[in-house]
C-alpha positions as CSV (number, residue, x, y, z in Angstrom):
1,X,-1.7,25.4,-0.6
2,X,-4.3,22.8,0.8
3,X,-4.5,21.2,-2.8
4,X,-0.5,20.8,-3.2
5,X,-0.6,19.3,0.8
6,X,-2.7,16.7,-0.5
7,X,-1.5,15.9,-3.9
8,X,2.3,15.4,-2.6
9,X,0.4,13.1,0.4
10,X,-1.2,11.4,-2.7
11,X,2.1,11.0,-4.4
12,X,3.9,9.9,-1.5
13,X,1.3,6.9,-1.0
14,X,1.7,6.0,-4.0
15,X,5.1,5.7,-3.8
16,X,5.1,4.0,-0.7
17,X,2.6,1.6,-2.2
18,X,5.4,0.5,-5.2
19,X,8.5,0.6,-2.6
20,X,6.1,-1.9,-0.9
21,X,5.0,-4.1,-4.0
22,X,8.7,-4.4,-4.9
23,X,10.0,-5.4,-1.7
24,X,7.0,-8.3,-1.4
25,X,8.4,-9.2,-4.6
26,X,11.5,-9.6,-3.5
27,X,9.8,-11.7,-0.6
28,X,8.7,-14.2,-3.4
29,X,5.1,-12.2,-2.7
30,X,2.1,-10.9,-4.5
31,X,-0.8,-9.1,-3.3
32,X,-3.0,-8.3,-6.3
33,X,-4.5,-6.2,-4.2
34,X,-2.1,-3.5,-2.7
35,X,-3.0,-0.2,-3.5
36,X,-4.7,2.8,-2.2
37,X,-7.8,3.0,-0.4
38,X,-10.6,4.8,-2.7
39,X,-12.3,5.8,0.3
40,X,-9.5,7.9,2.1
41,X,-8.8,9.6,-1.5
42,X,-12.6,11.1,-1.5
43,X,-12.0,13.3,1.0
44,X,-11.7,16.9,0.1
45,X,-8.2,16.8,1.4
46,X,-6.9,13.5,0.6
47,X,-5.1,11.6,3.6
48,X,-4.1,8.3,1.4
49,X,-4.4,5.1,3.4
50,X,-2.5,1.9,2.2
51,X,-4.7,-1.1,1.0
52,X,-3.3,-4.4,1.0
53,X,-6.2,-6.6,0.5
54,X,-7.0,-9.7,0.9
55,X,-4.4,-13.0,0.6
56,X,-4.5,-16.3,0.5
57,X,-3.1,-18.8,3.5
58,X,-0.3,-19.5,2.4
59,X,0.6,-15.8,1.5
60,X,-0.5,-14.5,4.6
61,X,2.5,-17.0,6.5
62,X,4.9,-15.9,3.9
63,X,4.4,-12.3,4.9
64,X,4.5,-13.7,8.4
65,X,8.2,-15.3,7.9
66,X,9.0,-12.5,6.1
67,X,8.0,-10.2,8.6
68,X,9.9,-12.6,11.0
69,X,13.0,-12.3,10.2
């Protein structure tokens, strides 16, 4: 039961992550490097944490309008 818990968590982040990548897209937005956190995945039961890496300046004030409105 523990196993399935943490492979639909793992699932689920992973969706999240592409819901997230596509609506930064729609932003006019990249982040090369959204995705999930290795660390939080070695965990004998998985609790997925979100990555989203590092930007440059003038993405991280895109996010910040985006965010904004």
């Amino acid at each position: 039961m523990k196993a399935r818990h943490s492979a639909l968590c793992v699932e689920e982040a992973e969706e999240v992550v592409k819901e997230l990548r596509a609506a930064l897209a729609e932003a006019g937005i990249s982040l090369p490097s959204l995705g999930l956190d290795p660390v939080s995945l070695a965990r004998e039961a998985p609790c997925p944490l979100v990555e989203l890496g590092r930007c440059s300046l003038e993405t991280a004030r895109r996010i910040a309008a985006a965010v904004m409105r």
